[in-house]
MMTF fields as JSON, N, C-alpha, C and O atoms, coordinates in Angstrom:
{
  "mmtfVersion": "1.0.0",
  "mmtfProducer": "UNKNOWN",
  "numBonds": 467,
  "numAtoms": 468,
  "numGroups": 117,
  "numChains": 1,
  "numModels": 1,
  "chainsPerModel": [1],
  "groupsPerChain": [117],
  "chainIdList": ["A"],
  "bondAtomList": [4, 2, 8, 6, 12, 10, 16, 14, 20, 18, 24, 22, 28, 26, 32, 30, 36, 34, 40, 38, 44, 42, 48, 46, 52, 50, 56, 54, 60, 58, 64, 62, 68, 66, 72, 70, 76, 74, 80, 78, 84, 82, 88, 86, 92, 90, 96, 94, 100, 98, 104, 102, 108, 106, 112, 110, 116, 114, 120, 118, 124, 122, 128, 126, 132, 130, 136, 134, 140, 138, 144, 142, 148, 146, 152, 150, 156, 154, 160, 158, 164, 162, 168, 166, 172, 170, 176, 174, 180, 178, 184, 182, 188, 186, 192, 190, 196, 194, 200, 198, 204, 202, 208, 206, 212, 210, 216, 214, 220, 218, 224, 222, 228, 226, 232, 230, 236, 234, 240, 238, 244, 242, 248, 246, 252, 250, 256, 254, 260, 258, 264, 262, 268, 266, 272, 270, 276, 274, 280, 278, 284, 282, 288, 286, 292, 290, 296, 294, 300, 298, 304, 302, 308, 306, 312, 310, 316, 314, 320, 318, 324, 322, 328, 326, 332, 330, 336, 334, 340, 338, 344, 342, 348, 346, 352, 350, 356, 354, 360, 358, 364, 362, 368, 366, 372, 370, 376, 374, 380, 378, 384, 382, 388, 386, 392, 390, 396, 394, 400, 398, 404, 402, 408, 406, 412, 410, 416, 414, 420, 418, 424, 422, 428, 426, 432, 430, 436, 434, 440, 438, 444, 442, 448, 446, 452, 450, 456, 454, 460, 458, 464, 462],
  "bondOrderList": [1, 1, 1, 1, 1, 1, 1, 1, 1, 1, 1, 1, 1, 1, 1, 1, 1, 1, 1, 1, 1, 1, 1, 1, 1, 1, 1, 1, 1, 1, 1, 1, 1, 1, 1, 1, 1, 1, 1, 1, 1, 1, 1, 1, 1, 1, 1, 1, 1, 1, 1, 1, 1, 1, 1, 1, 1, 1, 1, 1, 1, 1, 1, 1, 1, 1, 1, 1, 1, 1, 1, 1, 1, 1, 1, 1, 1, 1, 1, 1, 1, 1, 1, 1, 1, 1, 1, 1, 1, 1, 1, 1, 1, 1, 1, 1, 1, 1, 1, 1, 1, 1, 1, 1, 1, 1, 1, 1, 1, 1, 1, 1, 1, 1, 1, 1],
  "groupList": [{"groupName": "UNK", "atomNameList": ["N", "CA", "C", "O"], "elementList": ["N", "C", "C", "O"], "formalChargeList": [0, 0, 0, 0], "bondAtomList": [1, 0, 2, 1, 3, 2], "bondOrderList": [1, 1, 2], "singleLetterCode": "X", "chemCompType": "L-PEPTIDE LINKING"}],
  "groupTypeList": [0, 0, 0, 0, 0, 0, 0, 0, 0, 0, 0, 0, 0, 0, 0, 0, 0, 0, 0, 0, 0, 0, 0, 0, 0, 0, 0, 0, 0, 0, 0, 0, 0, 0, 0, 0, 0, 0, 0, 0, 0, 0, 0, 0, 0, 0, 0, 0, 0, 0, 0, 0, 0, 0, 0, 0, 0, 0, 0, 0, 0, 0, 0, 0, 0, 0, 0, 0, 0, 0, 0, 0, 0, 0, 0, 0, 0, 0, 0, 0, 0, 0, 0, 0, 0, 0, 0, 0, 0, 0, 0, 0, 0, 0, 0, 0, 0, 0, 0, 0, 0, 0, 0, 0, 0, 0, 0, 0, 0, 0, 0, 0, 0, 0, 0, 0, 0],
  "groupIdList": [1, 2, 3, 4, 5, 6, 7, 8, 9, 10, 11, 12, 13, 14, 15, 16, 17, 18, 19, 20, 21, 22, 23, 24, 25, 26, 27, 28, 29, 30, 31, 32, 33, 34, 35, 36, 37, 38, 39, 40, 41, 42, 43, 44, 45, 46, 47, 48, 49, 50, 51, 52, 53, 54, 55, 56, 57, 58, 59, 60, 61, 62, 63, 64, 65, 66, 67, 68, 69, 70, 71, 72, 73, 74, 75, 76, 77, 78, 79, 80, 81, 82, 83, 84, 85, 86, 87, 88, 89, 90, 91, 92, 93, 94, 95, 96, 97, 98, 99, 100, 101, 102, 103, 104, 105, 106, 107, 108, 109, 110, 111, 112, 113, 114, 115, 116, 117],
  "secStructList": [7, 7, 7, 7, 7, 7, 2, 2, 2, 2, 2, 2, 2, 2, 2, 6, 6, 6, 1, 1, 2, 2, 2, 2, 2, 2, 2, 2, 2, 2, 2, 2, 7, 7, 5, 7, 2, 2, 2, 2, 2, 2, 2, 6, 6, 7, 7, 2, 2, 2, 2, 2, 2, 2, 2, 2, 2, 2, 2, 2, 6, 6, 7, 3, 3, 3, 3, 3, 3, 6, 6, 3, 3, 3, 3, 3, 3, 1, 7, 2, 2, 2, 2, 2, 2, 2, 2, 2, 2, 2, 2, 2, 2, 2, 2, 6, 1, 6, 6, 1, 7, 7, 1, 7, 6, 6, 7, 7, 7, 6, 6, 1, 1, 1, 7, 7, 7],
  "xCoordList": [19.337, 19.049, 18.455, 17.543, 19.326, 18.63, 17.491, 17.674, 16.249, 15.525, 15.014, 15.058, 14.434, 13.871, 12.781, 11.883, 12.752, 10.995, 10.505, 11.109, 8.991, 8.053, 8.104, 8.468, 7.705, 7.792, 6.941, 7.346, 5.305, 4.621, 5.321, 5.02, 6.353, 7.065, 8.38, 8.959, 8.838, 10.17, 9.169, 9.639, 8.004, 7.175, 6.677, 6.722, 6.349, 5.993, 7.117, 7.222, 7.971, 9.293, 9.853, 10.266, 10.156, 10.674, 9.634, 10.154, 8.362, 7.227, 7.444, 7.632, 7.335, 7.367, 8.909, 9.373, 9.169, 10.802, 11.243, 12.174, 10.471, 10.812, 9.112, 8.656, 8.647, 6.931, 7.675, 6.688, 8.377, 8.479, 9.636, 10.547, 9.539, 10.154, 11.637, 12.583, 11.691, 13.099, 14.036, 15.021, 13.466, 13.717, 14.161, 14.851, 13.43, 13.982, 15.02, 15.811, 14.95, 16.476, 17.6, 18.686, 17.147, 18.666, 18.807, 19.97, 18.273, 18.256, 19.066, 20.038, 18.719, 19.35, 20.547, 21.442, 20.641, 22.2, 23.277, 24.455, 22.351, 23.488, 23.737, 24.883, 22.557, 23.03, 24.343, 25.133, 24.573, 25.834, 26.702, 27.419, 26.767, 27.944, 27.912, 27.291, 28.393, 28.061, 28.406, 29.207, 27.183, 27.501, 27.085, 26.393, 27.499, 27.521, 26.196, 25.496, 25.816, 24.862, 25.033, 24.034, 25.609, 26.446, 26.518, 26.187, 26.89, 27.223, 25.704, 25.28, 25.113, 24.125, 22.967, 22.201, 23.096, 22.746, 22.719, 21.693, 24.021, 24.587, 23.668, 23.129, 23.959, 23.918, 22.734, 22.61, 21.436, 20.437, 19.868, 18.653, 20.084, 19.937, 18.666, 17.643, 19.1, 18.184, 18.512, 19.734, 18.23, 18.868, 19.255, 18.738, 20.442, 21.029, 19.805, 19.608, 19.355, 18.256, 17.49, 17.334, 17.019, 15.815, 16.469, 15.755, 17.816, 18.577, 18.931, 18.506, 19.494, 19.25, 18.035, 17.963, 16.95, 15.659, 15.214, 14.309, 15.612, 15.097, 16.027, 15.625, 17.576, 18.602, 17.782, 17.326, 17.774, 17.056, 15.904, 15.676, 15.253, 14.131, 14.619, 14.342, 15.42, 15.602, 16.643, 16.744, 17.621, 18.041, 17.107, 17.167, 16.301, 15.317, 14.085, 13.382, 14.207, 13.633, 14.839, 14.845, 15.406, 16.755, 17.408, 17.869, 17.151, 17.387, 18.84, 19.375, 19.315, 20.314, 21.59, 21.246, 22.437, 23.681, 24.236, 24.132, 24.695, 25.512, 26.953, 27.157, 27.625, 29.083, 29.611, 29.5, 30.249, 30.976, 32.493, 33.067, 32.707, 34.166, 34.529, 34.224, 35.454, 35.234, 34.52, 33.765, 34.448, 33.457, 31.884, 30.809, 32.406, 31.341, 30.605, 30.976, 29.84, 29.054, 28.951, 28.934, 28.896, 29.001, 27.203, 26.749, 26.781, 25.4, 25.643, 26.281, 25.288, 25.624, 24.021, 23.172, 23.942, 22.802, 23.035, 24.136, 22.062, 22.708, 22.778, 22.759, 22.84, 23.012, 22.929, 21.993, 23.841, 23.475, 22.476, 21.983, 21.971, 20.407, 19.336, 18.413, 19.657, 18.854, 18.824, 17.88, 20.342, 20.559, 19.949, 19.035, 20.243, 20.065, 18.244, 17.662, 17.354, 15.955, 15.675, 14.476, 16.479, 16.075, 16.351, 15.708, 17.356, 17.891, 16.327, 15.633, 16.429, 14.702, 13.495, 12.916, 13.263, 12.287, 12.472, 11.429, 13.474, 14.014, 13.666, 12.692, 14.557, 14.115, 12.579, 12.245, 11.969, 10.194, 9.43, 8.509, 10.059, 9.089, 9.367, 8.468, 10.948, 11.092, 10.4, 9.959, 10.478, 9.509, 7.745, 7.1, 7.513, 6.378, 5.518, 4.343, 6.802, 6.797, 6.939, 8.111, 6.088, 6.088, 7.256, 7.87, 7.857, 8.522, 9.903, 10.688, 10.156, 11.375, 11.951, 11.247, 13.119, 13.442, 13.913, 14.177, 14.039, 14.013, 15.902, 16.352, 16.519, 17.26, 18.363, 19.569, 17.654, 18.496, 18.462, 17.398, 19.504, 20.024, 19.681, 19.687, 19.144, 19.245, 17.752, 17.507, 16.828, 15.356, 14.772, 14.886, 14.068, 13.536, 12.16, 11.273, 11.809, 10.175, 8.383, 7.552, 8.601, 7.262, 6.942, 6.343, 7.072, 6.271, 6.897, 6.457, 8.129, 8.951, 9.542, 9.157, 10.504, 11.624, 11.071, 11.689, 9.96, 9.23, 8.737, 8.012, 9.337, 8.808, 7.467, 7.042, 6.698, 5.059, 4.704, 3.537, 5.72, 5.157, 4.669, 4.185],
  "yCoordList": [123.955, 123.595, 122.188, 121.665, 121.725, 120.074, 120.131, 120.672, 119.043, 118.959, 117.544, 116.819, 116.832, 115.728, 115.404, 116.229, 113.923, 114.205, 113.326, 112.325, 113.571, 112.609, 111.311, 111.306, 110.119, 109.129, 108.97, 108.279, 109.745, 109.744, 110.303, 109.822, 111.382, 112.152, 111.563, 111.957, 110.122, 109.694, 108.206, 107.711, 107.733, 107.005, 107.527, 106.808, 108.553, 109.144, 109.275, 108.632, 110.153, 110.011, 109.121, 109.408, 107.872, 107.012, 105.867, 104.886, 106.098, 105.491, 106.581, 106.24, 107.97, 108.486, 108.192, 108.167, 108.057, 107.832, 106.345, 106.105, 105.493, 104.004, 103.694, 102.617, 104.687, 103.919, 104.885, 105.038, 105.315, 105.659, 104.403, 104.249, 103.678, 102.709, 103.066, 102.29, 104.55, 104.733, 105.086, 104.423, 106.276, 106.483, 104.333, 104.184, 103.494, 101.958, 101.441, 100.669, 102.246, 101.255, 101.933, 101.531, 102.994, 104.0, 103.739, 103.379, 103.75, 103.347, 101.949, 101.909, 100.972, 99.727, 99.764, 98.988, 100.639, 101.177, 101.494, 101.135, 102.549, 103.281, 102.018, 101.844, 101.028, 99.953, 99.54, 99.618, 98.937, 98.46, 99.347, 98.948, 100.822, 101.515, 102.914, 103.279, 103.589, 105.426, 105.47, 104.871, 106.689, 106.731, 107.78, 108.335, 108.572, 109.717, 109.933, 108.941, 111.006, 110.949, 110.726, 110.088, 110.87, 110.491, 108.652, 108.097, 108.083, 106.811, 106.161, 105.574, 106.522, 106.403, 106.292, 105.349, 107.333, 106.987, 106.557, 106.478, 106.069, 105.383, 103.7, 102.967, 103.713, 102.188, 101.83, 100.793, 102.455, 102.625, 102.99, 102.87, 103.371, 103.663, 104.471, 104.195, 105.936, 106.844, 108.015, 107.915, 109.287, 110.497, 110.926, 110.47, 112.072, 112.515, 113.389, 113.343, 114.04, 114.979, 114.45, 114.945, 113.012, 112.143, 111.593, 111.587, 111.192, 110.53, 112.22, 112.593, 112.553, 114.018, 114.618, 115.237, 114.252, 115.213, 113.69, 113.878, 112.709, 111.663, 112.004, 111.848, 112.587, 111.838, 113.293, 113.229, 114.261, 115.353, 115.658, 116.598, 114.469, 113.967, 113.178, 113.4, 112.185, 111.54, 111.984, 111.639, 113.048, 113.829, 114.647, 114.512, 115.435, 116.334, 115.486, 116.011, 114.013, 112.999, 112.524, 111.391, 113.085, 112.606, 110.874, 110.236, 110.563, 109.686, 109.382, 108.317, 109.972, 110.112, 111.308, 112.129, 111.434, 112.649, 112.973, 112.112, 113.936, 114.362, 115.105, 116.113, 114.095, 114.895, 115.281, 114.697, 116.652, 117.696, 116.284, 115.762, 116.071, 115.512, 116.552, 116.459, 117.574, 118.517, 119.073, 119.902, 118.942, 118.976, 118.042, 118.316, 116.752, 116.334, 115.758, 115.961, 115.261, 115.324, 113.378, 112.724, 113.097, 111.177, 111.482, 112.227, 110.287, 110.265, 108.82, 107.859, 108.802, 107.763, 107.651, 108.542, 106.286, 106.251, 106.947, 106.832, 107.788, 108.745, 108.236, 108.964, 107.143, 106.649, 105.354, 104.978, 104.162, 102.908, 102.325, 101.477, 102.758, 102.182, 102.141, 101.329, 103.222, 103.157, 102.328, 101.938, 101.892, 100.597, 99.204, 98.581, 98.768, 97.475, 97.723, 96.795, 98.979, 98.56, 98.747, 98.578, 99.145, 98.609, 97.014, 96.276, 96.457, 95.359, 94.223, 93.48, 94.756, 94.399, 94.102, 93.032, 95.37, 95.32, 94.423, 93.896, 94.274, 93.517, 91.858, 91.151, 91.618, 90.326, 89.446, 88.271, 90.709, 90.502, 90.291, 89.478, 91.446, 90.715, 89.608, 88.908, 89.243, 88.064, 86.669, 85.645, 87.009, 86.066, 85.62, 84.573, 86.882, 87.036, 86.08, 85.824, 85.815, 85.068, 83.469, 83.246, 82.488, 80.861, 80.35, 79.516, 80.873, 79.974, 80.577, 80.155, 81.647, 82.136, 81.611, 81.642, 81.267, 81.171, 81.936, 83.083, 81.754, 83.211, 83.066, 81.935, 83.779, 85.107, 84.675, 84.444, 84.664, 84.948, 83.448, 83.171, 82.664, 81.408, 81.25, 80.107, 82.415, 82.522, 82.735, 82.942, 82.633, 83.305, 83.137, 81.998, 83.952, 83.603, 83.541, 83.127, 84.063, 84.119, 83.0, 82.509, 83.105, 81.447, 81.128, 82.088, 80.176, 79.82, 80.244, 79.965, 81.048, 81.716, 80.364, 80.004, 79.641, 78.399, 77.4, 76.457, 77.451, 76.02, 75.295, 75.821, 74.138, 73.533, 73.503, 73.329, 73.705, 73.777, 72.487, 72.119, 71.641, 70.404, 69.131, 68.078],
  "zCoordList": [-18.099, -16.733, -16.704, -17.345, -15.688, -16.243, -14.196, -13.105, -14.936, -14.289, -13.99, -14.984, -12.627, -12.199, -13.06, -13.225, -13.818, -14.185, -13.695, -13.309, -13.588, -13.076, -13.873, -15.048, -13.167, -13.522, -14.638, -15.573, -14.715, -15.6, -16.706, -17.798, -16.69, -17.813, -18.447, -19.459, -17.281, -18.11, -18.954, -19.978, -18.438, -19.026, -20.733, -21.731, -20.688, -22.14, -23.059, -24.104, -22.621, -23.115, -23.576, -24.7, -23.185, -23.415, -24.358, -24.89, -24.457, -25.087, -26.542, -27.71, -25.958, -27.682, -28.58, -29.72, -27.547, -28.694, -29.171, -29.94, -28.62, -29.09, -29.869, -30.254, -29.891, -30.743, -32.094, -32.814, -32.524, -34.12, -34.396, -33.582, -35.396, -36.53, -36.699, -36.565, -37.061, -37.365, -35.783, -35.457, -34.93, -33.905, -32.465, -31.457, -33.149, -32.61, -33.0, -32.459, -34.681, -35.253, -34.797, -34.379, -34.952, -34.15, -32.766, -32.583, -31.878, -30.681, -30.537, -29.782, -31.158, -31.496, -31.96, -31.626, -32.738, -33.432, -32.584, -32.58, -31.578, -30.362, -29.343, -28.928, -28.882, -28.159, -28.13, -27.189, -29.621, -30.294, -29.702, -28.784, -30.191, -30.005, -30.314, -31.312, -29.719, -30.039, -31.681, -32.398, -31.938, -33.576, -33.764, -32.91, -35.371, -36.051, -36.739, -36.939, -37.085, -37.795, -39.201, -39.532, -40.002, -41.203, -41.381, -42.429, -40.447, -40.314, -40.666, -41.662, -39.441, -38.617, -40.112, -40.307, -40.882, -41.936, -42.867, -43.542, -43.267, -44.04, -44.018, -44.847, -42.294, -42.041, -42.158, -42.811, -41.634, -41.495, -42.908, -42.746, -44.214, -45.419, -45.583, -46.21, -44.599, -44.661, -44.755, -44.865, -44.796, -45.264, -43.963, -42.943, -43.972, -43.465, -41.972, -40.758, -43.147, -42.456, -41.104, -39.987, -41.817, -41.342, -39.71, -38.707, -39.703, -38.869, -37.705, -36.611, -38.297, -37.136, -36.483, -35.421, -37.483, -36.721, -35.752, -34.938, -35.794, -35.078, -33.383, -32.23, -33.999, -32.778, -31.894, -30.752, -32.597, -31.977, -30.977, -30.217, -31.282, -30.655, -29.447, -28.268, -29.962, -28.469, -27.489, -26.311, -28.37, -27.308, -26.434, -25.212, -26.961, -26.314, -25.124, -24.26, -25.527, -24.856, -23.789, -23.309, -23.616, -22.774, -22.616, -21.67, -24.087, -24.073, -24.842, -24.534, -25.522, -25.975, -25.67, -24.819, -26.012, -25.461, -26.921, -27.795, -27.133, -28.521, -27.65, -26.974, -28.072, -27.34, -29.085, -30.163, -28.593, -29.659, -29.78, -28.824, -31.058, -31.596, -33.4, -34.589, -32.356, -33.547, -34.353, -33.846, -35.498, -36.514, -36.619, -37.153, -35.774, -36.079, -34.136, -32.98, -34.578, -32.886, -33.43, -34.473, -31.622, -31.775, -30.705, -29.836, -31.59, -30.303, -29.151, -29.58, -28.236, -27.628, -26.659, -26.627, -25.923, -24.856, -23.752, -23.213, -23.212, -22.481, -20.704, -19.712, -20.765, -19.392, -19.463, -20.17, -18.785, -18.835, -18.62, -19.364, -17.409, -16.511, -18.004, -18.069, -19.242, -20.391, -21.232, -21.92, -21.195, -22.533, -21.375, -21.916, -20.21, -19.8, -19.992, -20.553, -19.524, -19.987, -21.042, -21.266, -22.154, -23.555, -23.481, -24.227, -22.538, -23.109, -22.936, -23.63, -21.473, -20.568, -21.523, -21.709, -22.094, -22.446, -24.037, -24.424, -24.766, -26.297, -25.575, -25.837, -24.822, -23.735, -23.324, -23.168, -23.271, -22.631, -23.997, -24.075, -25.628, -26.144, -26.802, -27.266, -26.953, -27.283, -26.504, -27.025, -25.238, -24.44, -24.857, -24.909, -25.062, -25.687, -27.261, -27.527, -27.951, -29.172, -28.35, -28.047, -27.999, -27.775, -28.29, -27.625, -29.854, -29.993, -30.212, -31.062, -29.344, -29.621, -27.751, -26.742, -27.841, -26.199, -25.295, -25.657, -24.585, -23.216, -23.289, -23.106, -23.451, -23.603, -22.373, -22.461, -21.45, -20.141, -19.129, -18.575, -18.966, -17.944, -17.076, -16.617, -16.305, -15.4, -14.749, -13.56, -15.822, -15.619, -14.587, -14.136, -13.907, -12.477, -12.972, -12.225, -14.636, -14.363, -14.489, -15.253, -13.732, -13.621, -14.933, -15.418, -15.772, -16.74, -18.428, -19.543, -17.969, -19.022, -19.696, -20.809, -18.947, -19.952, -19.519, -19.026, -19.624, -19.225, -20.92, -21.764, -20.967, -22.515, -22.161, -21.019, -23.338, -23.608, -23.861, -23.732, -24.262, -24.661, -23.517, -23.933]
}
């Protein structure tokens, strides 16, 4: 039964599943492109186990989808609106670093692509 969550509850959610190390790289992984858990580990050079009990998590965090492909299951982001505020938030902390440059042409934000010098 799928259910509405509170904003405080898609806030946690989405904080517990991008504050673990491995649970970011995978996330980053699926950005790119829907992937296997097999792969997923391969690429990521972590055990099989480790990469499932993570996708498990962020499925159960509704952040991810496992569609059935036969034998094996593909994980993907489970909604776009999810990958552009990962993209958001990858963007903000690059902003964050002085000497890395802002990302986006088009920036509207005060004080963001402004040279320091």
């Amino acid at each position: 039964m799928l259910t509405i969550a509170t904003r405080l509850d898609v806030m946690h959610r989405l904080g517990r599943a991008m504050a673990d190390p491995t649970r970011a790289r995978i996330l980053l992984q699926l950005l790119e492109q829907p992937g296997y858990p097999a792969v997923l580990a391969r690429e990521l050079e972590l055990s099989r186990t480790n990469v499932s009990n993570h996708l498990a998590c962020l499925r159960d965090c509704g952040i991810v989808v496992a569609e059935p492909e036969g034998r094996q299951t593909r994980y993907e982001i489970a909604d776009p609106h999810i990958a552009r505020a990962i993209d958001s938030l990858l963007a903000v902390t690059l902003a964050v670093d002085e000497g890395a440059p802002c990302m986006s042409s088009g920036c509207q934000v005060p004080g963001c692509c402004e040279d320091s010098a």
